[in-house]
Backbone as JSON, one array per atom type, in Angstrom:
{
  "sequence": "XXXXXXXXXXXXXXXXXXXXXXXXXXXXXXXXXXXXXXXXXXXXXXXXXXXXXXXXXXXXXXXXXXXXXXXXXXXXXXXXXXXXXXXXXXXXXXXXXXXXXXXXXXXXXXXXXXXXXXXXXXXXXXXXXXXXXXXX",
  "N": [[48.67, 5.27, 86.11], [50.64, 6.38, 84.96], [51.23, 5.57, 82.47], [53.14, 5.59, 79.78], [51.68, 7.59, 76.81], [50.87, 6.99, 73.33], [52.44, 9.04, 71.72], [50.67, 11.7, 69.57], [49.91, 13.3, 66.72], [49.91, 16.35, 65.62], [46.72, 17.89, 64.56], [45.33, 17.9, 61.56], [43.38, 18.92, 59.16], [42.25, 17.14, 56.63], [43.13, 17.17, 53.79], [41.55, 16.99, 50.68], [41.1, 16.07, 47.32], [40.26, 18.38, 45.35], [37.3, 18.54, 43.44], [36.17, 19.34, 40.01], [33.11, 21.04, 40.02], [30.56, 19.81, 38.21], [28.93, 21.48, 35.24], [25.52, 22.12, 35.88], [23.4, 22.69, 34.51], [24.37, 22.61, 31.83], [24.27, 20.14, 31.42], [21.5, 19.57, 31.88], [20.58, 20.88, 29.73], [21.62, 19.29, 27.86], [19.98, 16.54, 28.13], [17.35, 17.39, 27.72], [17.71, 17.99, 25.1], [18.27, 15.54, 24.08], [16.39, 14.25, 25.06], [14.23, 15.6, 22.99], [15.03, 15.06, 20.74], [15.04, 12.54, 20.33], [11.87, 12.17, 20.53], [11.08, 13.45, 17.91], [12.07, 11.48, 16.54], [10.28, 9.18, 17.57], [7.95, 10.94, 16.67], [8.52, 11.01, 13.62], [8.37, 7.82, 13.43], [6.03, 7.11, 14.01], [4.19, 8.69, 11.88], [4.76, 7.61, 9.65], [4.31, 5.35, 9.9], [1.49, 5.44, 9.83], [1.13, 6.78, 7.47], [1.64, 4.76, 5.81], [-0.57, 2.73, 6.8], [-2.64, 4.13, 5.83], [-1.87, 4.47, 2.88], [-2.47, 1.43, 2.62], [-5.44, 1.18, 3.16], [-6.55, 2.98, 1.55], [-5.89, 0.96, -1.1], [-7.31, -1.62, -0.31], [-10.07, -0.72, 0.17], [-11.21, -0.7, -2.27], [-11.45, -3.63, -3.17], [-12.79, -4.7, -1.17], [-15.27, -3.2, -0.84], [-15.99, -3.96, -3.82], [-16.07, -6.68, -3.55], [-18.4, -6.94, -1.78], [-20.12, -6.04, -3.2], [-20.35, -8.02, -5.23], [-20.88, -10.13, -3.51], [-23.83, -9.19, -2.38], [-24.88, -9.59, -4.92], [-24.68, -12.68, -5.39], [-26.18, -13.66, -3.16], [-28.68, -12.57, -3.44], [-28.95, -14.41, -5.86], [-29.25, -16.65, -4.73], [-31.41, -16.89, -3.2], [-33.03, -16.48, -5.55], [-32.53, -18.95, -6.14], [-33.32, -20.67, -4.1], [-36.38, -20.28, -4.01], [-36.88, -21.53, -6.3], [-36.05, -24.39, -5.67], [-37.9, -24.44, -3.9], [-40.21, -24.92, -5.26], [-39.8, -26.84, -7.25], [-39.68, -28.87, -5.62], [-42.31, -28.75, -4.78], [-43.03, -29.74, -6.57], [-41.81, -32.28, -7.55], [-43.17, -34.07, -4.89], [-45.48, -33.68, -5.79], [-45.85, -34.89, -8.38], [-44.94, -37.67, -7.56], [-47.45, -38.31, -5.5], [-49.8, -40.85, -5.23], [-52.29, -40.13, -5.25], [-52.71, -38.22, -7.41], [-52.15, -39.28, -9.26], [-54.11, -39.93, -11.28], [-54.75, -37.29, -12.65], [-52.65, -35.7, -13.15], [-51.75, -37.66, -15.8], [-53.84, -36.59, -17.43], [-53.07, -34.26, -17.88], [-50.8, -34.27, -18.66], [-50.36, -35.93, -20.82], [-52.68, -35.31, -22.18], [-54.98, -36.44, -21.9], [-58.31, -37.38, -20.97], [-60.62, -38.16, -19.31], [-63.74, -40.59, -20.02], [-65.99, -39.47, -19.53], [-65.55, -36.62, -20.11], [-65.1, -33.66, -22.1], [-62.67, -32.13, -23.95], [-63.01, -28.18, -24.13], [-62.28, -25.56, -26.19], [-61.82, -22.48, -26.95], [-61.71, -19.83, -29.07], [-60.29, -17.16, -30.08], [-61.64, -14.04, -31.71], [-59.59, -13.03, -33.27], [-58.05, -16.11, -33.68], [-56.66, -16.84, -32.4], [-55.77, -19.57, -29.9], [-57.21, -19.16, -26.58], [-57.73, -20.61, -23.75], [-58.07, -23.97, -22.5], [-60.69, -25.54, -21.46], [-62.16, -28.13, -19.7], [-64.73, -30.17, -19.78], [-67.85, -31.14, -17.99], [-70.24, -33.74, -18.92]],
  "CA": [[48.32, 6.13, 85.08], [51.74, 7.14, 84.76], [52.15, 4.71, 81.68], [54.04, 6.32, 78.56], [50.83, 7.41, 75.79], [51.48, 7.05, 72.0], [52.22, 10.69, 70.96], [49.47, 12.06, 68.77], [50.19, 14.42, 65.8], [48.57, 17.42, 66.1], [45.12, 17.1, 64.14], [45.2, 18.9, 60.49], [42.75, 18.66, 58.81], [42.95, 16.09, 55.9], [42.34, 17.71, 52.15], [40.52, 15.83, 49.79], [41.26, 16.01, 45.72], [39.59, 18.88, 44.56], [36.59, 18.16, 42.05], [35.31, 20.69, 39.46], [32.13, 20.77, 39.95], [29.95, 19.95, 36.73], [27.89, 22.52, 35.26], [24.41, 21.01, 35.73], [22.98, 23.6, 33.35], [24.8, 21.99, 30.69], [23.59, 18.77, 31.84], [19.77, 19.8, 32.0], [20.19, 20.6, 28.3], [21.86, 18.16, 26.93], [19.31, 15.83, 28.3], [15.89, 18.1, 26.99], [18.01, 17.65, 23.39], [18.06, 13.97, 23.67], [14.63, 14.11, 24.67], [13.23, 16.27, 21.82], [15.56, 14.55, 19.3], [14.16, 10.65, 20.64], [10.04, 12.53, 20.84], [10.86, 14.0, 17.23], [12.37, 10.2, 15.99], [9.03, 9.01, 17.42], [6.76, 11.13, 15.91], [8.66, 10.48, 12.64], [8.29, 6.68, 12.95], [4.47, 7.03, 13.89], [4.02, 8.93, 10.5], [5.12, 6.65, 8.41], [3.14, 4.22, 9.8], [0.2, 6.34, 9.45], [0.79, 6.41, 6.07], [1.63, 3.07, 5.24], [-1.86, 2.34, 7.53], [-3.35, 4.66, 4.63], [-1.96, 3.83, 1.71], [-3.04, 0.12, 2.81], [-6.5, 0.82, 2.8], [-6.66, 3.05, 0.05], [-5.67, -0.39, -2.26], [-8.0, -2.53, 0.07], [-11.23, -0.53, 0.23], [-12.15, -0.33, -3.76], [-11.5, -4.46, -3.3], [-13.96, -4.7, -0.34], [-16.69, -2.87, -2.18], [-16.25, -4.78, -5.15], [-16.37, -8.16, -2.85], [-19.67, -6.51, -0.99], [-21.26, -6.06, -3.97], [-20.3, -9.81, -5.26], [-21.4, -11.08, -2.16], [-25.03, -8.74, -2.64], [-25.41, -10.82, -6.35], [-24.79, -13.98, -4.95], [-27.37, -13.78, -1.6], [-30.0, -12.61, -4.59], [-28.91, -15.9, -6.59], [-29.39, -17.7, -4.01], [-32.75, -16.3, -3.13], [-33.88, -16.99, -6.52], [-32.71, -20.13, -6.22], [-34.14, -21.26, -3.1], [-37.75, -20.04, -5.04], [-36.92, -22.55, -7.6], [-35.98, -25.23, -5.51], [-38.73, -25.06, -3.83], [-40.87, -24.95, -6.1], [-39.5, -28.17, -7.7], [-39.52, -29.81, -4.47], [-43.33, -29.38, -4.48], [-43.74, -30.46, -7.96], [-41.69, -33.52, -7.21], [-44.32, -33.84, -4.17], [-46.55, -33.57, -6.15], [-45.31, -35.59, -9.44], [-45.29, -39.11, -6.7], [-48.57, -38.62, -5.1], [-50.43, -41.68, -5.98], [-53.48, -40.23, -5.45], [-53.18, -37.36, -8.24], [-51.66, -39.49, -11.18], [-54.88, -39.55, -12.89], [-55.05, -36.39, -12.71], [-51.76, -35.17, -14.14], [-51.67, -38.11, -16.92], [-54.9, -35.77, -18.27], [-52.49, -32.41, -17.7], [-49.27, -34.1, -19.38], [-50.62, -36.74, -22.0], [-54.02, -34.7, -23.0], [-55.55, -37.62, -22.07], [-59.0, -37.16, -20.56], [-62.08, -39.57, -18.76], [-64.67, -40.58, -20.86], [-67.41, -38.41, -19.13], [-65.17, -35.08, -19.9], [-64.67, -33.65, -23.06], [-62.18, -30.62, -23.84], [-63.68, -27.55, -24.74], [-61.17, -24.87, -26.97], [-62.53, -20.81, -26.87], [-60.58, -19.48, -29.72], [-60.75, -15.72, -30.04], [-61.8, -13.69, -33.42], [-58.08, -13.74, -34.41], [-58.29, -16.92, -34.26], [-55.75, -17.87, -31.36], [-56.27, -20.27, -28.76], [-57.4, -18.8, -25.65], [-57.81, -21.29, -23.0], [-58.94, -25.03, -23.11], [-61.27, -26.12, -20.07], [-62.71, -29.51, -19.67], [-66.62, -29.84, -19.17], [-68.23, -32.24, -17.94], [-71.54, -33.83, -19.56]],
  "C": [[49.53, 6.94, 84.64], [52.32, 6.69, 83.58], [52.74, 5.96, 80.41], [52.18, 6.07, 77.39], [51.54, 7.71, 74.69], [51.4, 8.66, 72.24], [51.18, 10.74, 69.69], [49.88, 13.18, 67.73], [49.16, 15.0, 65.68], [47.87, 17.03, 64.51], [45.34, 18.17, 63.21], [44.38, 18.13, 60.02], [42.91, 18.14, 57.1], [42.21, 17.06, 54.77], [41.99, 16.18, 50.91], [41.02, 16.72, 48.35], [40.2, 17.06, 45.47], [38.75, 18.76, 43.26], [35.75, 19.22, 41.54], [34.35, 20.54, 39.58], [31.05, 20.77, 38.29], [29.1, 20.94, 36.33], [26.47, 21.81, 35.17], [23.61, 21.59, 34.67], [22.87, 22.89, 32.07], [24.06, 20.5, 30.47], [21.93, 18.71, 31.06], [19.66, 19.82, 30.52], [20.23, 20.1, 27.33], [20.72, 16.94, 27.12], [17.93, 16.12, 27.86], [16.31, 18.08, 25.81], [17.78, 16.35, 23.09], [16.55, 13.71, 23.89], [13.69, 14.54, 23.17], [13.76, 15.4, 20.71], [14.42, 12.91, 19.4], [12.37, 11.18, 20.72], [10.27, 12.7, 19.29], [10.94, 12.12, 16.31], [10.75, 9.51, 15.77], [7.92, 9.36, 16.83], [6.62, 10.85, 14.21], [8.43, 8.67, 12.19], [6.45, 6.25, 12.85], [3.4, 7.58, 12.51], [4.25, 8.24, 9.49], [4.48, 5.27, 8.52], [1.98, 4.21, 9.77], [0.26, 6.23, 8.26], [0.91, 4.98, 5.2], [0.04, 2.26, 5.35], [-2.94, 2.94, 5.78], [-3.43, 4.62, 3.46], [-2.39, 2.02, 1.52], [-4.53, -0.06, 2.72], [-7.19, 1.64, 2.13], [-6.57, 1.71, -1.11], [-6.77, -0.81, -1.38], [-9.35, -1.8, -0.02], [-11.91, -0.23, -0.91], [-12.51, -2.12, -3.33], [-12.2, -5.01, -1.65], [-15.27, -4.38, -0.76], [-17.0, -4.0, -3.0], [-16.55, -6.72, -4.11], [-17.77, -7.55, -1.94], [-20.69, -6.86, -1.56], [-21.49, -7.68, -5.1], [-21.44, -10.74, -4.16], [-23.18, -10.43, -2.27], [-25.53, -10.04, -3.84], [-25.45, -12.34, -5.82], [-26.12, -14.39, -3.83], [-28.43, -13.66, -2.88], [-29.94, -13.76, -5.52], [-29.79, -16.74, -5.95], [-30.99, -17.84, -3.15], [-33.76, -17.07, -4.5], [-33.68, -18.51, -6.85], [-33.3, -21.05, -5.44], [-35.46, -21.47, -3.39], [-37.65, -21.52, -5.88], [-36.71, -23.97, -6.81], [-37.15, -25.74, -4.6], [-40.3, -25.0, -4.63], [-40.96, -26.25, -6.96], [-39.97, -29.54, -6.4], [-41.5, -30.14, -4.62], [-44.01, -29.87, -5.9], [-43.19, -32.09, -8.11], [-43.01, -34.13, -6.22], [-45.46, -34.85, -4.76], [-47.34, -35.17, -7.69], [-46.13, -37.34, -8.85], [-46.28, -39.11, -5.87], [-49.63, -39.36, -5.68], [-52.02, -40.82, -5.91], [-53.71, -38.63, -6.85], [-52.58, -38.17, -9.12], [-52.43, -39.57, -11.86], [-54.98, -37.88, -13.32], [-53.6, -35.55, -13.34], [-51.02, -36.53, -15.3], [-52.61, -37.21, -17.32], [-54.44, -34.61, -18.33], [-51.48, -32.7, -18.66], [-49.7, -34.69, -20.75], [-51.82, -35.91, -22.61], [-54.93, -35.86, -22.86], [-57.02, -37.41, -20.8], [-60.14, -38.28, -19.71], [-63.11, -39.45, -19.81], [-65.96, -39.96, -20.69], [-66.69, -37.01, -19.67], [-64.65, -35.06, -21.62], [-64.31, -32.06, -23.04], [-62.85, -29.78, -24.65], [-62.08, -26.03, -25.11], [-61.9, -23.7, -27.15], [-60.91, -20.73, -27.69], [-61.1, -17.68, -30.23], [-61.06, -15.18, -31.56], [-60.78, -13.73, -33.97], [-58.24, -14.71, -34.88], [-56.85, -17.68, -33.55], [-56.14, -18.01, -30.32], [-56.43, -19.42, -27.26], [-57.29, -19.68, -24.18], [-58.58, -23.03, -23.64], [-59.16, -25.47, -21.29], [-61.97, -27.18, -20.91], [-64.17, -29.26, -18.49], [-67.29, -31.51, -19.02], [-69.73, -32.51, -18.49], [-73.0, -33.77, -18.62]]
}
C-alpha cells in the first residue's frame, strides 16, 4: 500500500454558464393573447357561417313553400283524378258486360222492347222533365 497515488486537485466546485432566467409572467401573457386572439378568430369564422347558414335559407324557404303548395295542387289532382278513373273503370265494366247490353242499347240508341213504351212529363213551361219507360 505504499504504491505512488495519482495526485488529486483539490475539489472546486465547477461553475456552470449563467442563464437569465425568463420572466414567466411575460410568458403566461403572451400565451392568454394568443389564446383570446385564436377564440376571437373563431368566433369570427363561426359568424359568418351563421350568416351565410341564414342568408341560405332566407332564399330557400319562400321556394319550399311555393313547392309545398305545388305539391298540395297536385295530390288534389290526383285525387280528382283517381274519382274519374274510377269511375270510368266501372263504366268500362260495365260497357262489356254481356248481360246488360240490352239494356244500355235502350239508354244509348233510345231504342226500347216492344212491351215498353216511353213516357215524357213535360212541365207547364213546357220543358222536358224526365222520360220514364212504362210498361203495359
Amino acid at each position: 500500500m505504499n504504491a505512488f497515488q495519482p495526485s488529486r486537485q483539490p475539489l472546486q466546485p465547477i461553475q456552470q454558464p449563467r442563464t437569465t432566467p425568463r420572466p414567466k409572467r411575460h410568458l403566461r401573457q403572451r400565451s392568454h393573447q394568443i389564446m383570446a386572439i385564436e377564440t376571437t378568430f373563431k368566433i369570427g369564422v363561426n359568424l359568418a357561417i351563421l350568416g351565410a347558414a341564414a342568408s341560405a335559407l332566407t332564399q330557400l324557404l319562400p321556394y319550399h313553400w311555393s313547392q309545398q303548395e305545388r305539391l298540395r295542387e297536385v295530390r288534389t289532382e290526383v285525387k280528382i283524378m283517381e274519382g274519374r278513373v274510377s269511375t270510368l273503370q266501372a263504366e268500362f265494366v260495365r260497357n262489356f258486360d254481356p248481360r246488360q247490353t240490352k239494356t244500355i242499347a235502350e239508354q244509348q240508341g233510345y231504342r226500347f222492347a216492344p212491351n215498353q213504351r216511353p213516357i215524357v212529363l213535360v212541365n207547364q213551361d213546357g220543358k222536358e222533365i224526365d222520360v220514364i219507360n212504362s210498361l203495359p
